[in-house]
C-alpha positions in Angstrom: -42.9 34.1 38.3 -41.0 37.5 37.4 -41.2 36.4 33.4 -44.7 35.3 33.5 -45.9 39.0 35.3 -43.6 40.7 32.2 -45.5 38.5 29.7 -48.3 39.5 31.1 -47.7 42.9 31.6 -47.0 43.2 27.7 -49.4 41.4 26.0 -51.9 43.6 27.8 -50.9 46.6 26.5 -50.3 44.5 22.7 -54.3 43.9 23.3 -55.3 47.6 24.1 -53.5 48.6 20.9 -55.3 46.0 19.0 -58.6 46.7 20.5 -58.2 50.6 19.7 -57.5 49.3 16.1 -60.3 46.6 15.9 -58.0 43.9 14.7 -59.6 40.6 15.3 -57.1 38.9 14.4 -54.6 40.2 16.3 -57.0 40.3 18.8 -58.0 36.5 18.5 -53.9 35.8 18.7 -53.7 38.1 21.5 -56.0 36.6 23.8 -55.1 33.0 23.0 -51.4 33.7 24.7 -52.8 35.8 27.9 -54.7 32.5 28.1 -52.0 30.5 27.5 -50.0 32.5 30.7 -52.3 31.9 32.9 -52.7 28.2 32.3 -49.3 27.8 32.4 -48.7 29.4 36.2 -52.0 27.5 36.8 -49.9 24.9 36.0 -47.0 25.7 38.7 -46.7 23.9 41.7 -48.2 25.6 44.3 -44.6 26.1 46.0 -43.5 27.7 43.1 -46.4 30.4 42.8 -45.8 33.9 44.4 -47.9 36.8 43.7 -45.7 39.1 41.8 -47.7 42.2 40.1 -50.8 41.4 38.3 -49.6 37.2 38.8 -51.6 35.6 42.0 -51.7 32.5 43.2 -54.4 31.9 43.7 -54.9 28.9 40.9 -58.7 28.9 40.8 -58.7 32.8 39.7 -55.8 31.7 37.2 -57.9 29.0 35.5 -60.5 31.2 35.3 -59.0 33.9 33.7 -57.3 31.1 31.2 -61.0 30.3 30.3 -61.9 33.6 30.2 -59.0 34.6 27.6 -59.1 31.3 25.6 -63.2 31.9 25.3 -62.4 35.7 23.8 -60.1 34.2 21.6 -62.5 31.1 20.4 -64.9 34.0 19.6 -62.9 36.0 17.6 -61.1 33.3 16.1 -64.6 32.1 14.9 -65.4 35.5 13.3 -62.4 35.9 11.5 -61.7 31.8 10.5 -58.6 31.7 11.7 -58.3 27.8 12.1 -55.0 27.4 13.5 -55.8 29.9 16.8 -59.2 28.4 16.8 -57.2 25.0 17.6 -54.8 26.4 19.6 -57.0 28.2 22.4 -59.8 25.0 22.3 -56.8 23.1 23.0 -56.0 25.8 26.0 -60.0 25.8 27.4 -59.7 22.0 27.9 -56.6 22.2 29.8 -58.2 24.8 32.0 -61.5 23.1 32.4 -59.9 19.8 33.5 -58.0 21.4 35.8 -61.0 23.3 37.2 -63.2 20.1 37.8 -59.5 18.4 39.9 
């Protein structure tokens, strides 16, 4: 869980640099892997989810914050046609909406 709070803890501050230089892109890319994080602890066994900084286990809120980041980067990815993320995080929002309606 220690490697997923680290991820975490990085990418966040990658995003804050990007948003203070209003980089779509980067920002599209950005938000597809904190969405990608949080589907993947989503994805733990419950046995093998501790809270551990800004990581919860509570999987409802990590689903929900993998929507949340796969919808920003849908969005951006939109705006800026970037195809490939556009894939990537649709692919990401399904996950986490099927695993919302179990």
């Amino acid at each position: 869980m220690q490697e997923y709070a680290r991820s975490l803890e990085s990418e966040l501050k990658i995003l804050k640099t990007a948003e203070s230089q209003g980089d779509k892109k980067s920002l599209a890319n950005i938000n597809g892997r904190i969405g990608d994080i949080y589907l993947s602890i989503a994805k733990l066994p419950t046995e093998g989810v501790q809270n551990y900084g800004i990581v919860t286990t509570d999987k409802k809120e990590n689903l929900n914050k993998a929507i949340q980041y796969s919808n920003k980067s849908i969005d951006l990815s939109e705006e800026v046609g970037d195809i490939v993320q556009l894939k990537s995080a649709y692919k990401d929002l399904y996950a986490a909406q099927k695993m919302m309606a179990t």
